[in-house]
N, C-alpha and C positions, 0 to 999 in steps of 0.2 A: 691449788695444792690439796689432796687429800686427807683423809685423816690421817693415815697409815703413816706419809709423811711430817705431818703436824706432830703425830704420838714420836716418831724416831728424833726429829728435833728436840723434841722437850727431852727425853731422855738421855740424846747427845748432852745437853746444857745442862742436866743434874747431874751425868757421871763427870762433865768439867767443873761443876763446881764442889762434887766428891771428891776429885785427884786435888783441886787446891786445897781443900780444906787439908785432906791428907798431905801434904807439903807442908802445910804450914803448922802444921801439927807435929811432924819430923823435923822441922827445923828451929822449932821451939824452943829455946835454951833459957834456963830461969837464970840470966847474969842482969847485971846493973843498965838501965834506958841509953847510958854513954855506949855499950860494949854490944848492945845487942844488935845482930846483924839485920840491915834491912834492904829488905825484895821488892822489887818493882813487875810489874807485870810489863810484857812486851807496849801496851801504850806508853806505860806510865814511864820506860826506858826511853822510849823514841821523843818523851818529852823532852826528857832530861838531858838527852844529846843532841835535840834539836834537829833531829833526822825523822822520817816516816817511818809509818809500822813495817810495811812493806819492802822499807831498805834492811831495816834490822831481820826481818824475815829472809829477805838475798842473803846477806851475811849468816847465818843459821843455815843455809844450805848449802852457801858457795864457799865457806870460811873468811876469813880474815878479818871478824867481826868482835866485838867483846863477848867476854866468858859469858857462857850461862850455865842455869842448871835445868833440869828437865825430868819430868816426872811423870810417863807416861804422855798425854796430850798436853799438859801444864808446861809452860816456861816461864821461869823467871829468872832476872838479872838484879846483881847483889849491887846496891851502891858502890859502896868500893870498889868495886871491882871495875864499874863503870868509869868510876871516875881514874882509877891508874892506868883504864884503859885510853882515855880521852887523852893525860899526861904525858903516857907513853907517843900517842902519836901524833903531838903538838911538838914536840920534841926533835923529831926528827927532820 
């Protein structure tokens, strides 16, 4: 690999970590640790539903998958949401 390529990577991975910091910065809300909403990154989702990154990546493109939100390159998925999503389709 090049430099040319080494320099466009690292500055792919500082403007990914500029859009999340800016996400998490916009989704800020000074409420009480009970009410505060919390975000998962695409691993940290595919943990938590016991699925792969790769599946929840299908679902993001194919639909039928749980909410997310999206911020530029950034994705993340809300607890809650994960989880009425999980409820929802245990249910059926």
């Amino acid at each position: 690999m090049g430099l040319i390529e080494r320099l466009e990577e690292k500055i792919d991975a500082v403007l990914d970590r500029l859009e999340a910091l800016e996400m998490a910065e916009a989704m800020a809300v000074s409420v009480s640790p009970a009410d505060a909403v919390r975000w998962l990154t695409p691993e940290q989702a595919a943990e938590h539903l016991a699925v792969g990154v790769r599946t929840l990546e299908h679902w993001r493109t194919k639909g039928g998958g749980p909410p997310f939100a999206r911020q530029g390159r950034t994705v993340r998925y809300e607890v809650k949401r994960l989880d009425e999503w999980m409820n929802a389709r245990g249910s059926k």
